[in-house]
C-alpha positions as CSV (number, residue, x, y, z in Angstrom):
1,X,-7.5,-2.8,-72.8
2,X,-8.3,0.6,-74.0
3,X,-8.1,3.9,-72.3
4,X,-9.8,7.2,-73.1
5,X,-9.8,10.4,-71.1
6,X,-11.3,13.6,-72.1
7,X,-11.0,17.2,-70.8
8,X,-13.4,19.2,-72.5
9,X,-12.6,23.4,-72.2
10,X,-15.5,26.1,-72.6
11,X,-14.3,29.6,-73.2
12,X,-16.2,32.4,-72.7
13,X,-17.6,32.8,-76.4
14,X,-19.0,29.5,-76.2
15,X,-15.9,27.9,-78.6
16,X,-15.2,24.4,-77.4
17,X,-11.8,22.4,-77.4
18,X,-11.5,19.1,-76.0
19,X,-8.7,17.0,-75.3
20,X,-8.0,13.1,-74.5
21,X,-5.6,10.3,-75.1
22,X,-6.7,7.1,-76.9
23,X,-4.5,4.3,-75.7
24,X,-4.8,0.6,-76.0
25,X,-2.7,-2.3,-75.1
26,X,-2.9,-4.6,-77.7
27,X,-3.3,-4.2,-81.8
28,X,-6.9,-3.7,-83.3
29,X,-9.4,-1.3,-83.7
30,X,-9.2,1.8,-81.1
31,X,-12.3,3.9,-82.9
32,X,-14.8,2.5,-85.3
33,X,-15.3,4.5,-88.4
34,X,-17.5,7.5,-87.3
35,X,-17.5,11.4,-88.4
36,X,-17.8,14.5,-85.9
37,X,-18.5,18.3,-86.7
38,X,-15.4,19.0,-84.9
39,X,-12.1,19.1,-86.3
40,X,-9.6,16.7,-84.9
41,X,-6.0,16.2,-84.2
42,X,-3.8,13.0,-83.5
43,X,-0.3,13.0,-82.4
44,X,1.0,9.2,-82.2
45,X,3.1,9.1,-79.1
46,X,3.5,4.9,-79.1
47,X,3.2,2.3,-81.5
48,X,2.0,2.0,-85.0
49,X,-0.9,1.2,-87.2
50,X,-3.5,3.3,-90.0
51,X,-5.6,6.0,-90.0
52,X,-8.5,5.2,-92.3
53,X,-10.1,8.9,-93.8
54,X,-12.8,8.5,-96.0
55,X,-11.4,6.3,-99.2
56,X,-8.0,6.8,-98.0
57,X,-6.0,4.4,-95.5
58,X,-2.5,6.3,-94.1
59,X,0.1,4.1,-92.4
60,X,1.3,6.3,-88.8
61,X,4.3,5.4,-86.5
62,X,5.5,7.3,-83.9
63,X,6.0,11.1,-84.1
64,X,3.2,10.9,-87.3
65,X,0.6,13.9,-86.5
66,X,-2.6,13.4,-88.7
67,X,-5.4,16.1,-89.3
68,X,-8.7,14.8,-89.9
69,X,-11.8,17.7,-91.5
70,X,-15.3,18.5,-89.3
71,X,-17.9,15.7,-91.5
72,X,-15.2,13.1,-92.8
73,X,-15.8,9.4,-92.1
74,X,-12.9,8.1,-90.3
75,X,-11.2,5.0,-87.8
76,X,-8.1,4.4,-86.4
77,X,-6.2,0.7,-86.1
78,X,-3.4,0.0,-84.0
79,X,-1.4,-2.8,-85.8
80,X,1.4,-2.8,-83.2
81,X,0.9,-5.8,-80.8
82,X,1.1,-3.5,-77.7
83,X,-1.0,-1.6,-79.2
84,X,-1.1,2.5,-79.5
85,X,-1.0,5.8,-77.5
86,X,-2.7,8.5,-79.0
87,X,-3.4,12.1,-78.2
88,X,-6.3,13.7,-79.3
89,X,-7.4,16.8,-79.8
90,X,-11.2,18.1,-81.0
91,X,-12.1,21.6,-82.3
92,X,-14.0,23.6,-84.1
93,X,-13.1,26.0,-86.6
94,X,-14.6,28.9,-84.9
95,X,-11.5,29.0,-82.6
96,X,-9.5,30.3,-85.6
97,X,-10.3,33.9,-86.8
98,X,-11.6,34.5,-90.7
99,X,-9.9,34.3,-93.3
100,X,-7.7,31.4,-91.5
101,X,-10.6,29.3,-90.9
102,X,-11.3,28.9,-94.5
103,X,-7.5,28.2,-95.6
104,X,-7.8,25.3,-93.1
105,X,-5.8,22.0,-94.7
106,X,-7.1,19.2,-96.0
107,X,-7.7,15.9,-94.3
108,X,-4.1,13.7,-93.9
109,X,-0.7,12.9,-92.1
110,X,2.4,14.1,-91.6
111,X,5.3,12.1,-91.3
112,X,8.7,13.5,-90.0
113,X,9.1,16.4,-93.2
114,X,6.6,15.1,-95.8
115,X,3.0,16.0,-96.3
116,X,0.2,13.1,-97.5
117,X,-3.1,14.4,-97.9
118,X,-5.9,12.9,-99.0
């Protein structure tokens, strides 16, 4: 079974953030390969699986945090057999003030230290 709750936030000069958790109970796919204007976020608080981004497939476990870019393709797996618990969080770059928003990284994961970008 899979979970998803979403808070979505509107400040005052119209920037959006939203939040949810992505959690299943069993291993397989928890979001079909889609794409979003937003920016997104995922902290892996259970279980294990891959992150798919565009050509690139990253293997996450627990404690992995992966950044995802506004317009690339990507899907998320949960290989673990009781499945995932993911946090999520959406944004656009607008939140950050010029010139930070254009030194933004590029697409990947972080695993406890080390850096793997696509």
């Amino acid at each position: 079974m899979n979970a998803r709750e979403e808070l979505l936030f509107t400040q005052p000069t119209a920037k959006q953030i939203a939040f949810f958790a992505n959690n299943s109970t069993r291993s397989g796919t928890m979001a079909d390969a889609h794409w979003h204007g937003a920016w997104e976020i995922l902290f892996i608080r259970r279980g294990w699986g891959n992150q798919r981004i565009n050509t690139s497939t990253f293997d996450f476990h627990m404690g992995d945090v992966i950044v995802i870019r506004s317009g690339d393709i990507h899907a998320t797996d949960a290989l673990s057999p009781q499945g995932c618990d993911i946090d999520v969080l959406h944004f656009t770059k607008a939140i950050f003030p010029s010139p930070v928003s254009d030194e933004l990284p590029a697409s990947g994961i972080i695993h406890s230290g080390t850096i793997e970008s696509e």
